[in-house]
Structures are given as structure tokens and as C-alpha cells.
C-alpha positions as CSV (number, residue, x, y, z in Angstrom):
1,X,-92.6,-47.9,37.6
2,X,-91.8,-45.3,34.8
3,X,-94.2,-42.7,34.7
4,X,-94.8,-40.5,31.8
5,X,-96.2,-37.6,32.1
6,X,-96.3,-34.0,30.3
7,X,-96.0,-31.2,33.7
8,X,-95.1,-27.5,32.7
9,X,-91.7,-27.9,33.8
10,X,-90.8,-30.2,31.3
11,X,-90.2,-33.7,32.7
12,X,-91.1,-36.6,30.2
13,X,-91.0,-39.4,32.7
14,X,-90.5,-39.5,36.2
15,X,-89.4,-42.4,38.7
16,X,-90.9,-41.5,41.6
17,X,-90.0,-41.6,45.1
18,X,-89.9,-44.7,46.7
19,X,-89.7,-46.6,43.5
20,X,-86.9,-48.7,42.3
21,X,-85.8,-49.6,38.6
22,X,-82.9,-52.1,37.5
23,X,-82.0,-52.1,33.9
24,X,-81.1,-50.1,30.8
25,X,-83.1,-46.5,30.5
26,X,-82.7,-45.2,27.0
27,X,-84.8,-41.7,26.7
28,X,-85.6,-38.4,24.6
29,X,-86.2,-35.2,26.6
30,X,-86.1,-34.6,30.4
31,X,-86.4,-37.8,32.8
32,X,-86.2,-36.8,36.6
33,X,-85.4,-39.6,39.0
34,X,-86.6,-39.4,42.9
35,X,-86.6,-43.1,43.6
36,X,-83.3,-45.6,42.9
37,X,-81.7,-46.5,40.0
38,X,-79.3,-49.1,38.9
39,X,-77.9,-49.8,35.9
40,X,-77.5,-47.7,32.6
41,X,-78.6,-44.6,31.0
42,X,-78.3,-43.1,27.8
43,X,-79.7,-40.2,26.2
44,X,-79.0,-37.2,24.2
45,X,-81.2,-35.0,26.6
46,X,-81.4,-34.0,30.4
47,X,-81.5,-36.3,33.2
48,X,-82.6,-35.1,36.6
49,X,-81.5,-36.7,39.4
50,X,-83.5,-35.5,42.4
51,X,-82.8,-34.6,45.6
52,X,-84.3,-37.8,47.2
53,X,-83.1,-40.0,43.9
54,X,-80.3,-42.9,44.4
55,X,-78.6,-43.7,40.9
56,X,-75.7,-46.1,40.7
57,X,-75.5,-46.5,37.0
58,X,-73.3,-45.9,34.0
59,X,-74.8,-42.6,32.3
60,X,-74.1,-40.8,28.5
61,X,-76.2,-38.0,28.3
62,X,-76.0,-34.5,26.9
63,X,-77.1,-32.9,30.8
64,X,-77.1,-34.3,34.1
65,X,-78.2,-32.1,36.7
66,X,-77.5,-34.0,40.4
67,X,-79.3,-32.6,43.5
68,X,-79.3,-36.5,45.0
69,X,-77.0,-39.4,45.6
70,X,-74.7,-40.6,42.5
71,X,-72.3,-43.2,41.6
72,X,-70.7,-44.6,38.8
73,X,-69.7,-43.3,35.5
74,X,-71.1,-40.2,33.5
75,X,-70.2,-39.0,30.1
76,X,-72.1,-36.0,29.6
77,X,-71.9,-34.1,25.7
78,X,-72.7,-30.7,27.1
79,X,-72.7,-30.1,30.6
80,X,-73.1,-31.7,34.3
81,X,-74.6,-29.5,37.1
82,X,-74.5,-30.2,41.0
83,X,-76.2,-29.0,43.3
84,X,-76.9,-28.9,47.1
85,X,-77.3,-31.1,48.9
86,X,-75.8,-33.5,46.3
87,X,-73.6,-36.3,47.0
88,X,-71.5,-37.6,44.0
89,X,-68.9,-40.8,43.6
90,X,-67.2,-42.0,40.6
91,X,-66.2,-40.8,37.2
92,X,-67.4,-37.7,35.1
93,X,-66.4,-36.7,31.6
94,X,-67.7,-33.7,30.2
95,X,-66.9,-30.0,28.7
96,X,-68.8,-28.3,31.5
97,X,-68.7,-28.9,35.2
98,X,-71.1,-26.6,37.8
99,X,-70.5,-27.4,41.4
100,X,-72.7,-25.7,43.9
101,X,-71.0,-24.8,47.1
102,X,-72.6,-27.7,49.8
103,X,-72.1,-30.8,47.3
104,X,-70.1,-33.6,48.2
105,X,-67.5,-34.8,45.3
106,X,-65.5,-38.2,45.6
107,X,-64.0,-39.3,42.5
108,X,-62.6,-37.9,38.9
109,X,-62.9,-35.4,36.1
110,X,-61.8,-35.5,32.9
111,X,-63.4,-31.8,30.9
112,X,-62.3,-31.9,27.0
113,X,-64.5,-33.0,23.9
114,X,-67.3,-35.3,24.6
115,X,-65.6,-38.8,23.5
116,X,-69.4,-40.7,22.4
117,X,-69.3,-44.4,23.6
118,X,-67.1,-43.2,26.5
119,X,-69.5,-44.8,28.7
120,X,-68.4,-48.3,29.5
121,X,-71.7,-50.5,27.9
């Protein structure tokens, strides 16, 4: 279940722990999610992936900021951001990469332009 909700730090929608979601998420502004995810994402905006969230999906989005457990594909326009304890698998393509000391990183990078569509769909 998608929440939507209007906190003081922002978040638009939330998928909350212990919650799973299958499908296609298209979004404006911030969506944190703490439960699992499969499937893809797209957005202009943030995305959030919490410290207890589980995303296997195919992501464009202008930030993703990972504190939780990743894999797949992300194209990101501005900037990706991980954090501790973050564990991250797969494919990411952006300008910007911030890697907190802590995080585990399996996979690729590929930082020039932001190629839009780059995201397999």
C-alpha cells in the first residue's frame, strides 16, 4: 500500500515497512521506500530508498539516495547518494556518485550526461 502523506521532511508517499509493491511507480517529489519493491520507477524527483527498503527495479530518476538493499538498473539525471549501511548490485548511470565509507557496491558505473530513456522499459 502507497501511502501519501505531507511530513515536514518532505516525503510525498511512503511504502512502508513490511509492505510489498510489484509494478510500475511513476512519481513527482520525494517517495521513500522501507518495504520491497519490484519492478520500475521513474521520476524526475528523489527517491529514497530506506534503510530497511528492498528494491529490485529498473529506476530513471533525477536522485536516488540508498541507505537499503538495491538491485537492478538506475539512470539518475542529477545525482545518486549511498549511504551506510547500504548494499548496492547492478548498473548506475549518472553525473554524480556519493559513496559513504561502510556501503557495499557490486556492479558498474558509467558518470557522463544523463542519456533520458537509458533505463531499459
Amino acid at each position: 500500500m502507497l501511502k501519501t502523506t505531507k511530513e515536514s521532511n518532505g516525503i510525498d508517499a511512503l511504502l512502508g515497512q513490511n509492505t510489498s509493491f510489484s509494478g510500475t511507480l511513476v512519481f513527482d517529489g520525494v517517495v521513500r521506500i522501507d518495504g520491497n519493491f519490484e519492478g520500475k520507477i521513474k521520476t524526475n524527483d528523489t527517491l529514497v530508498i530506506a534503510e530497511y527498503g528492498k528494491v529490485n527495479a529498473e529506476i530513471e530518476a533525477g536522485v536516488v539516495k540508498i541507505t537499503g538493499e538495491f538491485h537492478g538498473t538506475i539512470v539518475a539525471k542529477n545525482k545518486v547518494e549511498m549511504y551506510k549501511p547500504a548494499q548496492v548490485s547492478g548498473t548506475l548511470n549518472t553525473p554524480n556518485i556519493r559513496m559513504e565509507e561502510g556501503v557495499i557496491f557490486n556492479g558498474t558505473t558509467e558518470m557522463g550526461a544523463f542519456k533520458q530513456g537509458s533505463a531499459k522499459g
